[in-house]
Backbone bond lengths (Angstrom), bond angles and torsions (degrees), N, CA, C in turn:
res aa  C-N    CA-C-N  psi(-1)  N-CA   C-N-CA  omega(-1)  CA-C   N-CA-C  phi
1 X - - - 1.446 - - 1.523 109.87 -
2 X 1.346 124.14 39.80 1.067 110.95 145.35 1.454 172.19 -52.28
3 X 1.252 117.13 122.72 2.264 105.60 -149.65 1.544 101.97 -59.51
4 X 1.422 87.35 154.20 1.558 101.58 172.59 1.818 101.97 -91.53
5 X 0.798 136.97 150.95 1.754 147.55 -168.92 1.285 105.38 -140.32
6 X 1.677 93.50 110.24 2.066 95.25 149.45 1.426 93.46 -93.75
7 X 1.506 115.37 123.17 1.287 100.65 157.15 1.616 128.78 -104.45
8 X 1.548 98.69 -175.78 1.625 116.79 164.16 1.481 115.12 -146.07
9 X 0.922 123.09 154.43 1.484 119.17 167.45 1.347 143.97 -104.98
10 X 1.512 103.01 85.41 1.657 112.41 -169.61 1.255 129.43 -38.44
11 X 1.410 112.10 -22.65 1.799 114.27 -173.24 2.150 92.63 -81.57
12 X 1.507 105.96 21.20 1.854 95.73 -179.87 1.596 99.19 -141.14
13 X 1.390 112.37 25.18 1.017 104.27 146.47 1.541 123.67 -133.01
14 X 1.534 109.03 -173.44 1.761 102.97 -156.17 1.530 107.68 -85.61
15 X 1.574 89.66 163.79 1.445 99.74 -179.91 1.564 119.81 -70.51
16 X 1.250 106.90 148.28 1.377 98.00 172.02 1.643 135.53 -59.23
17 X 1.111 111.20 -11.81 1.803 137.42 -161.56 1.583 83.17 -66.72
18 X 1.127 115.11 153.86 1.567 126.57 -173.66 1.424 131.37 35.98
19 X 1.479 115.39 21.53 1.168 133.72 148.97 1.412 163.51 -104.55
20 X 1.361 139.88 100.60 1.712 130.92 -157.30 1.792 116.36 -22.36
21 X 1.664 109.65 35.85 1.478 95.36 -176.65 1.686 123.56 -50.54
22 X 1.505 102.31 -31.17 1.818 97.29 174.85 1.648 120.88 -54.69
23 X 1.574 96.32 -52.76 1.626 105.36 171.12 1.673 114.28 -35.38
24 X 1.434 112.97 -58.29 1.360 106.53 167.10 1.577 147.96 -54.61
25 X 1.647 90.57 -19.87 1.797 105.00 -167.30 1.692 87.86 -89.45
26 X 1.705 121.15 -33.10 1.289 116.33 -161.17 1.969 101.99 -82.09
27 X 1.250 94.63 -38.03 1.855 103.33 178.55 1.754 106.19 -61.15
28 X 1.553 112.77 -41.70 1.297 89.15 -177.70 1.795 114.70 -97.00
29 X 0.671 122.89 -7.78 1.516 154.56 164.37 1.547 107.24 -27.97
30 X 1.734 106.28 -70.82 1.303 132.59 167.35 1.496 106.82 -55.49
31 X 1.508 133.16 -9.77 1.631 131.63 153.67 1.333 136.40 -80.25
32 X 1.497 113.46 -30.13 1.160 133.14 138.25 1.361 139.37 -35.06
33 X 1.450 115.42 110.51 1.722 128.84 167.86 1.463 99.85 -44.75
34 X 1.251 107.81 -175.56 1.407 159.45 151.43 1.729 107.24 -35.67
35 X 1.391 148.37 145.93 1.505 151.52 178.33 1.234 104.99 37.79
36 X 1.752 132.03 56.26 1.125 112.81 122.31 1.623 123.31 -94.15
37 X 1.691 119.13 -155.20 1.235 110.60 -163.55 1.587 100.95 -158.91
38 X 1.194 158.55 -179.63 1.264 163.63 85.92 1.397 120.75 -14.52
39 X 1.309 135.84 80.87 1.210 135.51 178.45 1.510 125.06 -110.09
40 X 1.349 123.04 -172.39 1.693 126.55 -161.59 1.715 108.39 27.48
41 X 1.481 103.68 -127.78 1.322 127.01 -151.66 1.985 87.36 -66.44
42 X 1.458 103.01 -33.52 1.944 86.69 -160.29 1.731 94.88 -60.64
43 X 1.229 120.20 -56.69 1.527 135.64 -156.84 1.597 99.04 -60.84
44 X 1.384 110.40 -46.49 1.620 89.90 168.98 1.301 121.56 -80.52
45 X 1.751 130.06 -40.73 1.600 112.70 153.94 1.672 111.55 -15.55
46 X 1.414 118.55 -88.48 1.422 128.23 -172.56 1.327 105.88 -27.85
47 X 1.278 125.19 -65.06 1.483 144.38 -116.86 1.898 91.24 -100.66
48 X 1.336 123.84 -45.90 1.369 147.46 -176.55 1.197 131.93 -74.50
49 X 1.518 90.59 -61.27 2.345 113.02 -165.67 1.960 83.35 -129.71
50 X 0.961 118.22 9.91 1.779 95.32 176.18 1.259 156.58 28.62
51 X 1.931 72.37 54.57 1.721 106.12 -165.47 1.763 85.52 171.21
52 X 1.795 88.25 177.70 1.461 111.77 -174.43 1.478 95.22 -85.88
53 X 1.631 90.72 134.94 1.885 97.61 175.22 1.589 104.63 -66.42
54 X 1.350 106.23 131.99 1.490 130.31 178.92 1.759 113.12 -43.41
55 X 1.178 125.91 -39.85 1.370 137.01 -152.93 1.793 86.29 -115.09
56 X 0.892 130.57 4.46 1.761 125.02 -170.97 1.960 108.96 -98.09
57 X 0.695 102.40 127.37 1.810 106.68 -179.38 1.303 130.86 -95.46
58 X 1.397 116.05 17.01 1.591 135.03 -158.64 1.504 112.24 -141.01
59 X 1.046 122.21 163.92 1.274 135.38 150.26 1.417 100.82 -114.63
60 X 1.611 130.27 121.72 1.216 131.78 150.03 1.669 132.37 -107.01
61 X 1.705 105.76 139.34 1.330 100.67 -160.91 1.710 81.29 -133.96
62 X 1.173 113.14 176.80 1.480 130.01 -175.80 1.716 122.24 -141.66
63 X 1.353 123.79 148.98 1.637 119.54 -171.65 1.164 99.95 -154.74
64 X 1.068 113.48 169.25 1.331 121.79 -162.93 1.757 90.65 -126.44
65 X 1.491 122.38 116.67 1.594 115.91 172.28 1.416 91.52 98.02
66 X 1.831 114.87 -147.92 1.617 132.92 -149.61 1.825 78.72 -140.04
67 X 1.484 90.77 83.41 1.931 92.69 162.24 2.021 91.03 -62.78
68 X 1.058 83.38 174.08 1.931 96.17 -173.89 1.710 81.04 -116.71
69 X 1.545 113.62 99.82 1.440 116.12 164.18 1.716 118.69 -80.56
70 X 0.986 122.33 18.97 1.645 140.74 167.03 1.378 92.53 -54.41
71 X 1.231 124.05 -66.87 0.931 124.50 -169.32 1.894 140.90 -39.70
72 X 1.661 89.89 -26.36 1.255 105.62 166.56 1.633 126.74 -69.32
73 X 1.559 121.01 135.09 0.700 139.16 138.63 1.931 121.67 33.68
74 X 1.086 129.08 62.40 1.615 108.99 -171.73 1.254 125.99 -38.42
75 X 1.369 114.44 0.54 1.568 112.03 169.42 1.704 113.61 -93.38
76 X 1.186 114.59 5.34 1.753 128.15 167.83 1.492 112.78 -90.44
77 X 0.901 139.03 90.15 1.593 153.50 160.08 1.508 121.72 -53.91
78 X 1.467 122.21 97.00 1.252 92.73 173.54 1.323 142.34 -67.45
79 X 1.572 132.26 135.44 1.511 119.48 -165.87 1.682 109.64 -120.36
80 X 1.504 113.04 0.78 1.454 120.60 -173.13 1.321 114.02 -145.43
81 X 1.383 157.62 134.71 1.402 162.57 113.45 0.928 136.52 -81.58
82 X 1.116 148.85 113.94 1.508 138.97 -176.47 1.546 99.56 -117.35
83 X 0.956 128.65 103.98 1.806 140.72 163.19 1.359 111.47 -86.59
84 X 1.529 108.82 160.69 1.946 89.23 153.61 1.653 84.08 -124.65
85 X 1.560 94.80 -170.85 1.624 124.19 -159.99 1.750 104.83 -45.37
86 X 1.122 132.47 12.10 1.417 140.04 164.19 1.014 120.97 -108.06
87 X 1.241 114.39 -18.79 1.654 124.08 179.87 1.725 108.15 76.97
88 X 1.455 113.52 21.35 1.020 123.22 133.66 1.739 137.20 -16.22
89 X 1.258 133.02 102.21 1.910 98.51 -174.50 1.450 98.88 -97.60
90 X 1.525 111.22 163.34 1.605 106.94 176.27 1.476 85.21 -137.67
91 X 1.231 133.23 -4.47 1.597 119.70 148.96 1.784 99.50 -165.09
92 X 1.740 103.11 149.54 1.472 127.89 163.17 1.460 108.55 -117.05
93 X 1.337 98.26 134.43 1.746 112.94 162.50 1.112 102.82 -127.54
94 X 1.516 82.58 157.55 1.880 99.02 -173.18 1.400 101.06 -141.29
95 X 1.180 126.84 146.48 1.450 124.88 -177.72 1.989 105.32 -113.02
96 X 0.964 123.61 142.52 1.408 110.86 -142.92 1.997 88.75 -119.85
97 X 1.497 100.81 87.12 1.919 106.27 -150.52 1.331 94.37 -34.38
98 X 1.699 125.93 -75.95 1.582 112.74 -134.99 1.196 96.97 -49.89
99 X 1.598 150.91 -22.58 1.353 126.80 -144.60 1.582 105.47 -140.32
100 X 1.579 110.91 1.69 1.586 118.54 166.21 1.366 102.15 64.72
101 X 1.198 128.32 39.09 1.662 134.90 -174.00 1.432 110.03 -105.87
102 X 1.347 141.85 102.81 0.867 130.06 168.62 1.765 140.08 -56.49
103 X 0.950 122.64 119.92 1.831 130.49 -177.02 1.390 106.79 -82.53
104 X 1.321 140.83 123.95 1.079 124.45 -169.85 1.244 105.75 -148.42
105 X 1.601 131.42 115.01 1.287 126.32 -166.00 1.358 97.66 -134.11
106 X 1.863 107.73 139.33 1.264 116.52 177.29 1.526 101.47 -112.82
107 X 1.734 109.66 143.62 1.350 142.30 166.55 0.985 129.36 -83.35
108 X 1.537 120.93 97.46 1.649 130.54 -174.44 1.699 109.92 -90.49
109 X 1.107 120.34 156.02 1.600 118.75 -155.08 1.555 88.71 -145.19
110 X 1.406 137.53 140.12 1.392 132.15 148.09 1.658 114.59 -63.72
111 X 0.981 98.98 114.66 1.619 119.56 -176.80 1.531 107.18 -60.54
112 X 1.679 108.59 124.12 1.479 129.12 -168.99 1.207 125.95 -50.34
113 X 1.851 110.22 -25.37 1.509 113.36 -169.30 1.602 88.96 -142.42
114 X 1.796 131.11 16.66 1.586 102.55 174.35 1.455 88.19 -127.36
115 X 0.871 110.56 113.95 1.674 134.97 162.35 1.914 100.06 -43.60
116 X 1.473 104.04 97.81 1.892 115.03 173.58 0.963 108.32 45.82
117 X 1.738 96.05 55.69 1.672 132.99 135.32 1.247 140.31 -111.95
118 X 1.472 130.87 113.34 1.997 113.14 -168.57 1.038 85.39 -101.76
119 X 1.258 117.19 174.59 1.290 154.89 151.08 1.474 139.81 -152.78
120 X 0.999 127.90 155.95 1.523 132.35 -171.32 1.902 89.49 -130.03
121 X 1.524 93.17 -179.84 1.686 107.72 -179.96 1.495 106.76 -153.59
122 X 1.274 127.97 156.21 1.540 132.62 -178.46 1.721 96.79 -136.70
123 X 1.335 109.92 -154.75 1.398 125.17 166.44 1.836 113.99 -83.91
124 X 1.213 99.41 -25.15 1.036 126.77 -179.53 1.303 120.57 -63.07
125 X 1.655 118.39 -31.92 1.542 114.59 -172.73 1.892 92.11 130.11
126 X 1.726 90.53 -175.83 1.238 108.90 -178.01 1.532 123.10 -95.17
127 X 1.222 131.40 133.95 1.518 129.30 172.13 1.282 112.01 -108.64
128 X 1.279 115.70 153.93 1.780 120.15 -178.34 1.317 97.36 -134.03
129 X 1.295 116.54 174.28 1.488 151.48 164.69 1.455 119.12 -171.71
130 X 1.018 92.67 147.11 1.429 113.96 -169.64 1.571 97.04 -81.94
131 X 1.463 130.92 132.66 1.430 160.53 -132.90 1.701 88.95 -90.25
132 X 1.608 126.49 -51.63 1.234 121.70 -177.89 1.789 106.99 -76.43
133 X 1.350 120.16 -14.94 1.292 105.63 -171.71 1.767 93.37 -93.64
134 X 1.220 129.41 -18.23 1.454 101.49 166.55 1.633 119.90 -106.70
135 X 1.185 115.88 2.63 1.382 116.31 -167.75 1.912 99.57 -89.89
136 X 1.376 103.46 -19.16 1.609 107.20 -178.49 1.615 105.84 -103.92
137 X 1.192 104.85 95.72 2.021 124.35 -163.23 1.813 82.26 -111.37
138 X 1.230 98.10 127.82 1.961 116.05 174.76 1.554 90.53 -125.56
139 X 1.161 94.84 169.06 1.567 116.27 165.34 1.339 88.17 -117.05
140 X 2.028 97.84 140.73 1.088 117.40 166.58 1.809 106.15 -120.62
141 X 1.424 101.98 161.66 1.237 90.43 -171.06 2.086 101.46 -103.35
142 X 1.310 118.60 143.13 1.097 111.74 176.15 1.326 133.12 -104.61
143 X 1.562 104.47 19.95 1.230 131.96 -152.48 1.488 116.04 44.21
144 X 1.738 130.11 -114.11 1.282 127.06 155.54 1.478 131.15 -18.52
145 X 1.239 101.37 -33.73 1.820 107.50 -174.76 1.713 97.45 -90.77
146 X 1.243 129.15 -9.68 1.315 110.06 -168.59 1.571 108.35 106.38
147 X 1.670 112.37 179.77 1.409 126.48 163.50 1.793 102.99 -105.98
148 X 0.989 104.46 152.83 1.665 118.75 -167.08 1.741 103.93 -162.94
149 X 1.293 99.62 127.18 1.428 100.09 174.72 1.753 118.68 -72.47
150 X 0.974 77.15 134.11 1.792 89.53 -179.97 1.532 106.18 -119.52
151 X 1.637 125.92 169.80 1.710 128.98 132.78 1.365 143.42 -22.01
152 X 0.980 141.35 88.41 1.560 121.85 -149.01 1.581 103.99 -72.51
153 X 1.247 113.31 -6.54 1.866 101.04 151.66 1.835 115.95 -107.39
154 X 1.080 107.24 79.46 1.501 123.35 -152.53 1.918 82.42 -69.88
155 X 0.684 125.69 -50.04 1.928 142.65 -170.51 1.841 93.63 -56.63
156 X 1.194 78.94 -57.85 2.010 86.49 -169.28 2.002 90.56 -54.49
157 X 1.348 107.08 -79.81 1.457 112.66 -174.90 1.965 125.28 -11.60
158 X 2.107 77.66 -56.43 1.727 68.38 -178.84 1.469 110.18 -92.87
159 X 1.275 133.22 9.88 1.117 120.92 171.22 1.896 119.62 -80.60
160 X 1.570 97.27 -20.42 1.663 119.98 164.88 1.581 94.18 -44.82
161 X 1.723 105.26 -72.41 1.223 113.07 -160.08 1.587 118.24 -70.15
162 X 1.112 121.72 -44.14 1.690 118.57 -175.55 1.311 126.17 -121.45
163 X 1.583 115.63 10.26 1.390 115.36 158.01 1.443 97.48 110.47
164 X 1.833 119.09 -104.65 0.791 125.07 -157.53 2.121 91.63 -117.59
165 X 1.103 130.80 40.40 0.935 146.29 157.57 1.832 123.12 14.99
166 X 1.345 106.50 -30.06 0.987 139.79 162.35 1.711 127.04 -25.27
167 X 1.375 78.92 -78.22 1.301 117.45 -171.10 1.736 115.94 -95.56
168 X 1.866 113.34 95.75 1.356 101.68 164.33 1.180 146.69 -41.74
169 X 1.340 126.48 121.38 1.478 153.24 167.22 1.407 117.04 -66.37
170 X 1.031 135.88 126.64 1.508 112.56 175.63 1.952 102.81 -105.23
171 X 1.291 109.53 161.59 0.735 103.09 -157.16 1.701 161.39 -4.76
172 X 1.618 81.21 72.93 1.912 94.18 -154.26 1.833 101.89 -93.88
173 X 1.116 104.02 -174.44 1.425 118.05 171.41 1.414 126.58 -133.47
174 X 0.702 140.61 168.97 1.716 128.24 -177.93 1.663 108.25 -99.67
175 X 1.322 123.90 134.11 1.473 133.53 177.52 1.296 114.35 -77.33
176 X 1.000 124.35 115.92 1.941 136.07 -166.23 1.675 82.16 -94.07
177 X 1.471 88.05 142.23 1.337 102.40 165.44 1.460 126.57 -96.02
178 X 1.359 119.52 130.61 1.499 116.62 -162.96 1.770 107.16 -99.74
């Protein structure tokens, strides 16, 4: 079951640092249903340093199933898919033209044989979560940044994702589990 990939290559486009990244998360945001979330690099920006990490090139958001990204914005382009042989998605990017910002949403799936387990897949390998840590989405408030739905174990989440979460990395990436 390997994904099918349109790709692009994120390590060649720009950083977010001196750019309207909120304008973008809030414009495409307003396209978005019901159970998405703030995920990877945005949710710990917010959640950590209280703001988008400087050196990060994405906006990442998260869903549970096939959000209907139609909904976005005609100034969001898609530039990435990864499906597998069902046409399944386990992630869409969109690059958001006037401002070259990437939108980047990952696709969680209830897993075929683990009983309240999701998962999504990349080139990268397999990711999991546990069914109560994404199915329970709170709004947190970020003061200045707004309220934005997050995990309601926002601590647990990124410690899934980056270890010791804590502690800035400079230009790191997150390790997919294979």
């Amino acid at each position: 079951m390997s994904p099918r990939i349109h790709s692009f290559d994120p390590w060649k486009f720009e950083k977010l640092d001196g750019k309207d990244a909120m304008s973008v998360l809030k414009e495409a945001s307003g396209g978005l249903k019901n159970g998405w979330w703030l995920s990877a690099g945005t949710l710990l920006g917010f959640y950590r340093d209280g703001g988008f990490i400087p050196h990060d090139t994405d906006i990442d958001v998260a869903v549970i199933g096939r959000q209907d990204m139609s909904y976005l914005p005609e100034t969001y382009r898609p530039i990435r898919v990864v499906t597998d042989k069902d046409g399944r998605r386990y992630q869409s990017a969109y690059i958001h033209d006037p401002t070259n910002i990437i939108f980047d949403c990952l696709h969680y799936w209830p897993h075929p044989e683990k009983e309240g387990v999701f998962y999504t897949e990349s080139e990268k390998g397999f990711l999991y979560r546990d069914k109560n840590m994404i199915e329970n989405i709170v709004m947190h408030d970020f003061g200045e940044l707004g309220e934005w739905p997050v995990p309601r174990e926002t601590e647990k989440y990124l410690e899934i994702w980056y270890g010791t979460w804590q502690i800035p990395v400079e230009k790191s990436k997150t390790k997919w589990e294979r």
